[in-house]
Structures are given as C-alpha cells and as structure tokens.
N, C-alpha and C positions, 0 to 999 in steps of 0.2 A: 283676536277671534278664537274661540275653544272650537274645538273638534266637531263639525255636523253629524259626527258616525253618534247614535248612542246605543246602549244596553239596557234595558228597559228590565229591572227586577222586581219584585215587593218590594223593597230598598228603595227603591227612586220613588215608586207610588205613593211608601207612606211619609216618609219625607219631601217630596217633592222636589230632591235634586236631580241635576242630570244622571250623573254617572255613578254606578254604584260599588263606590271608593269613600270611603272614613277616612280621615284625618283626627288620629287618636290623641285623645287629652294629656299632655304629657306635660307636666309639674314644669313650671318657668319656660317651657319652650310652646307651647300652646299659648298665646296673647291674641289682640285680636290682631296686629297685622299678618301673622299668619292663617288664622282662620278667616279671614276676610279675604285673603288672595287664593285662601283654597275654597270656599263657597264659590269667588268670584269665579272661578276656574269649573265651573258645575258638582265640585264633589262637597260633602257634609266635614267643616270644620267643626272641632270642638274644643271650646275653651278648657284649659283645666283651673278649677276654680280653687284645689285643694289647699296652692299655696298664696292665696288672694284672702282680704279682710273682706266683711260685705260690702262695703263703700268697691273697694278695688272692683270686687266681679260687677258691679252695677255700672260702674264707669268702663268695664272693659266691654262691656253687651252692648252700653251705648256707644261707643267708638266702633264694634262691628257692625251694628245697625246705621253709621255713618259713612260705613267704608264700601257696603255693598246690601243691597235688598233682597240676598239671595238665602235660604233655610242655612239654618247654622244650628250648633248645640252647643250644652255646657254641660261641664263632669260634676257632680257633685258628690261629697263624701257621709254618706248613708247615716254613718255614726257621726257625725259633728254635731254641734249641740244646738246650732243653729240651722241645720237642716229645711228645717219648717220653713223657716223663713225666707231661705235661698229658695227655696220650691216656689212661696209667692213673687218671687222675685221674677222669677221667669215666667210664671204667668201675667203677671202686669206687663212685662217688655215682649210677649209672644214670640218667647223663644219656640222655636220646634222641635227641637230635642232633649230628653237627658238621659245622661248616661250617667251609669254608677258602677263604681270599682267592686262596692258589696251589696249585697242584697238590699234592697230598699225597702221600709217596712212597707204592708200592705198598703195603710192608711195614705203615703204618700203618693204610691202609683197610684189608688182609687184619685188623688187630689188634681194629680198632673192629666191623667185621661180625662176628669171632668171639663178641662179646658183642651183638649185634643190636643196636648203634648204627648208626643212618643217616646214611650218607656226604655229604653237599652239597656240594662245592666249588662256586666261583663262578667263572666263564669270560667270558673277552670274546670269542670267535672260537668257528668250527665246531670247529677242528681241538685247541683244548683240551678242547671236550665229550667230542670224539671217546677223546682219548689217556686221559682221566680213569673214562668210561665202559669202556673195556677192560682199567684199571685195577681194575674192581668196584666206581666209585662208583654209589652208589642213587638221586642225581637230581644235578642240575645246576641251578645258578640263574646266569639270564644277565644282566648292566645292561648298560643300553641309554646312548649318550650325555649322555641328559637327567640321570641319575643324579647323584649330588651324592657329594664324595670323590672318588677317583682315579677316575678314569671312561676311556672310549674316547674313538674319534668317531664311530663309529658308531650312526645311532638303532636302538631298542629295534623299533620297526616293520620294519625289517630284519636285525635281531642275532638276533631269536624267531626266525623261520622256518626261517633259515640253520641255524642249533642245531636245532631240530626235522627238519628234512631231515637233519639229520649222523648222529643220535643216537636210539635208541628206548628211552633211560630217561626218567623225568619231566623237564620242564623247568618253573622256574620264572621268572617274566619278572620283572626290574625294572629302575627306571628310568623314570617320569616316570605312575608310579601314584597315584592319592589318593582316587579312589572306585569305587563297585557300577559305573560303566561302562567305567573300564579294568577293573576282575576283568571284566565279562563280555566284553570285547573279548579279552582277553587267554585264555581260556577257550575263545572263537570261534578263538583263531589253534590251539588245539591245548596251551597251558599246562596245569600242573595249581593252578597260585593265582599269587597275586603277591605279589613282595617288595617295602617300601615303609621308607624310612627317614627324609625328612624331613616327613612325615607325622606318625609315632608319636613325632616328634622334638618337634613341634607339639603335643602333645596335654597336659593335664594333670597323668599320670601323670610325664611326664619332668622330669626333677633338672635338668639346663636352667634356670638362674635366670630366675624368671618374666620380668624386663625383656629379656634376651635373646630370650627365643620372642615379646614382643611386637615389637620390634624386627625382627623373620624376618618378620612379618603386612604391614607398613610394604615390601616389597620386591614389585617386580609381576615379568611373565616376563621379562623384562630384568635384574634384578636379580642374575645370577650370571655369574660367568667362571670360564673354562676357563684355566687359570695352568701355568706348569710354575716360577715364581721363587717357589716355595716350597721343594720339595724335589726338584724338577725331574724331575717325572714331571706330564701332565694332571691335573691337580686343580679340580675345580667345586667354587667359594665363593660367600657373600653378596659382592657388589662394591663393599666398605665403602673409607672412605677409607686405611684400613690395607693395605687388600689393593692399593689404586690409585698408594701410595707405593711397595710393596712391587714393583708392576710397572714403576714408573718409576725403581728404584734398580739403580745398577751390579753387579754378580758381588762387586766388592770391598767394595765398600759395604758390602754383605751378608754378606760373611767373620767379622769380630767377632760379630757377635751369632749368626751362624749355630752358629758354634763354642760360645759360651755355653750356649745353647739346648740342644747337644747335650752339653753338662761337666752341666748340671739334669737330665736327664732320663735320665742314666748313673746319676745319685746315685738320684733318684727311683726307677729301677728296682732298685737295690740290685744290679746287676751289677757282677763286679770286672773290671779293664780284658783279662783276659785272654779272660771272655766276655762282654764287649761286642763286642769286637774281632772273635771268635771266631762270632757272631752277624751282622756288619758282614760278613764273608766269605762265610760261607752264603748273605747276600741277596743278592750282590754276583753270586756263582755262579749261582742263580736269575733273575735278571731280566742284561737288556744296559744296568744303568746304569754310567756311569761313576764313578770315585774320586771326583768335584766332587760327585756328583746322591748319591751314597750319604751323602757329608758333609752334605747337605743335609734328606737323609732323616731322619737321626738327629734335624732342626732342628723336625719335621712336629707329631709328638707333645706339645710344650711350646706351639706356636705356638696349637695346637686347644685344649691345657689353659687358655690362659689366653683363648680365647673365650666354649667351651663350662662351662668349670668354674667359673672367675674371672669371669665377664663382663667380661672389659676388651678392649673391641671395639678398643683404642687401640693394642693390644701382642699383640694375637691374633689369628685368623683362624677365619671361621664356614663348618662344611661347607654345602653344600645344594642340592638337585637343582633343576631350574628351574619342579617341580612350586608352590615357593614363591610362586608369581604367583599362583596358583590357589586358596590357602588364607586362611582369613578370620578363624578359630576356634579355639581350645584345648580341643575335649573330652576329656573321660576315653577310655580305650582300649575301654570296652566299650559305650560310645558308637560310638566311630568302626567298631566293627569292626561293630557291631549294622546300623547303616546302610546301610555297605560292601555287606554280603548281602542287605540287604532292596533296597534300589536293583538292585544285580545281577541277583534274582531276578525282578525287575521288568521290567527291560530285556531279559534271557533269555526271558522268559513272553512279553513283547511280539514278540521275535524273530520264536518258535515261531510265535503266532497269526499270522502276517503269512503266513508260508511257504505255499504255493501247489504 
C-alpha cells in the first residue's frame, strides 16, 4: 500500500499521478521495471528511450503498460531522425508524458497536445524555459548543477527561481533531490514536484546490477566530477579510477577506443551509416559542439552501457548527481516515494505551524 498523505500540485493534475515526484529518464537505467514500480508507487516514471531502437521503446511501453495502469512518460531525443515517429508511437500506446533533453521543434509539441500528451522539456537557463514555453510546452523541468549526467554550472538554488521568474508554466526542479525536504523546499520556491534520478537509480527496483548500486552507497559528497573527457560536453560521474585515467589521458590517446566505442554502438543501434550520420548532423546543428566533441559523443552511450548494464567499472563510466553522498539504502520505489511525502508533509505542516 503507497502512502494515503498526498500533495496535490499542477504536477499531479496534469498528469494524473499521485505524488509530485519524477523519476528522470536516465539512459540504460530508466526500463520499464523501473518505471513501472515507480508509476506503480504513485509518482511519474520515465523511460529513457535515447538508448533504445524503435522496436525496443515499443516493446518497453508495452511491458509498462503490462506491469501497471498507472501515467507513465517517455524521453525522447528532439534531434533523432526518427523523432516523428517515436512521437506517433506514443500517441498510438497513450503514453501521458514526454519529456525532452532539447527543445522539441514546435511542430512536435503542437502533435503530442493534439492527443493531450503533456509536453516536459528540460532546460538549463531562463531563456530555454522561455522559447519552449511559447512554443506550447505544458511544464518545464530544470537540473540544477548538482545533477548527475550532462549537467550545467549552475546550482539548482539559483537555476529554480531564475526559470520561475521567466516563465508561468509548471516548473519542475532537479538536481540534488533525495528526500520530503528538498520536495518541501523546492515547493517553498514555487515548483510543482521534483525530478530525481540517482535516487530511483539507488533503489531496489532498478536493473542496475546490485554490486554496482552497492558500489554508488561507498561514494560521499566528493565523490563525483564534473568531466567534459568523455564526450566533451560537462558530465557529472562516480570519480572512479576509470573516470580518473580517463581525465588524465591525452585527446589522442583517446582516439581508438573513442572511435570503437562509437563503430559498437552504430551496430547496437541498428542504424545504417547513412542515418547515423544523418542523426550525428542534426545534433551537431542543435547544440555548438564541435566535429572532436560530437565524435565523442557517439563514445557516451557504450562507455554508460558498460558501467550501468555490464558492471564493469574498469571500461565504463557511472552517471551520478552528488546527491550520492547523502544516500545510505536501496529501498523499493514505493518505499522511497511513501516517505518522500510523508517527510514533506511533515516539514510543510511544521512550516505552517511556525508562521506568525
């Protein structure tokens, strides 16, 4: 049984979950048995679809839609070349949410509100909430520096307000979340829930090989860097001795295997070189990386598979926000989330009664 307390924000309304708590799409740890144990648990799972073919995310929507009846979402990546298609995908299976890492063109969010799917892109600045929001997206979720994955620099204590000031759709905060007193702080700033990824990354339910998430418990708030000698963009990881080789090796060094990495993960995706390439332009278009940082890019997705999937800490690389100082435990998701709100509602009720 999940928690009788709830929180009731825009958050829960336009989605229709209980509790307003995300479960953020995180590349090979986001599947459906974990988004299925965290719907099931009242808060909004999301698939991350980035590292899935389209057969994959179609078979993962229906295995969610098997596992629990409850609103769930999926990440989609803006610039893929099949975009279009993943977008009717989830209209056909009525998914409820999507969320997007970059701006989604307009045409798509007009596509997905035609069917009353709710828009989320996720933003690091004012001025993306801004362009996204006048685009017709239905909330926004911001990460804050602490965030683990490609991240900013700037912290979440300053990212929320700035985005709140810009913009008067929902905003949802993440980035250095883990319990009832960031949701109630973050609820105090004006949010409508919060997003939390290495959190529900930590918990039970995630596919995460159990010595790996023990492994993540072992790291205090020190334990993560801010890297771009991955794919050469800021990336927050565990500060394993992989990632500390990785920081201390040359560009060249790092050429062969960067290349390999990205020959595995063409095959793995089942794209033929005309749309890989084809895909490698579009993102290239979208962000100001260079031809090095985009070759690199292609490197990201194998380096994570063989952390998160494989466990081989020796040849991989482990996402993680620096909330991992802070974490002690693996519970089930409807554990973590049960708590989450009953702490919140705690600290909230405490608030109130203080108030003068």
């Amino acid at each position: 049984m999940t928690t009788p307390q709830r929180i009731r924000t825009p958050l829960t309304e336009l989605t229709g979950v209980d509790h307003p708590i995300v479960q953020t799409g995180m590349g090979w740890v986001a599947g459906p048995r974990l988004v299925s144990a965290t719907a099931n648990a009242g808060a909004l799972g999301i698939l991350a679809s980035a590292t899935m073919t389209y057969e994959e995310l179609e078979r993962a929507i229906i295995e969610v839609k098997e596992r629990t009846d409850k609103p769930f979402g999926v990440n989609l990546r803006a610039d893929a070349g099949d975009a279009g298609k993943r977008v009717e995908l989830l209209i056909r299976h009525g998914v409820k949410v999507a969320s997007f890492a970059l701006a989604p063109k307009q045409e798509l969010i007009a596509r997905l509100k035609e069917h009353d799917i709710v828009v989320m892109p996720s933003v690091g600045a004012a001025r993306h909430a801004e362009k996204v929001a006048g685009w017709g997206a239905d909330a926004v979720m911001i990460q804050g520096g602490e965030g683990g994955g490609h991240t900013g620099a700037t912290p979440t204590t300053l990212l929320l307000p700035s985005v709140l000031d810009a913009v008067d759709i929902p905003v949802v905060a993440a980035g250095g979340f883990f319990d009832g007193r960031g949701l109630a702080a973050a609820l105090s700033y004006g949010a409508v829930g919060i997003g939390m990824g290495t959190r529900f990354l930590l918990t039970s339910d995630s596919a995460v090989p159990e010595e790996i998430r023990r492994q993540y418990l072992g790291f205090g708030l020190d334990g993560t860097v801010v890297t771009t000698k991955a794919d050469g963009m800021p990336h927050r990881l565990l500060r394993t001795p992989f990632i500390q080789g990785l920081e201390e090796t040359s560009v060249v060094k790092r050429a062969v295997p960067t290349a390999r990495r990205m020959l595995e993960f063409k095959k793995l995706s089942g794209a033929g070189w005309r749309e890989f390439a084809g895909d490698g332009l579009r993102m290239k278009r979208s962000s100001d990386r260079s031809w090095v940082q985009m070759t690199m890019a292609a490197n990201t997705p194998m380096l994570l598979k063989a952390g998160l999937v494989d466990g081989d800490t020796e040849a991989g690389m482990l996402a993680s926000g620096q909330v991992v100082g802070m974490i002690d435990d693996l519970p089930s998701c409807e554990e973590l989330v049960d708590r989450i709100i009953a702490q919140a509602v705690e600290r909230l009720g405490s608030l109130a009664g203080n108030l003068v």
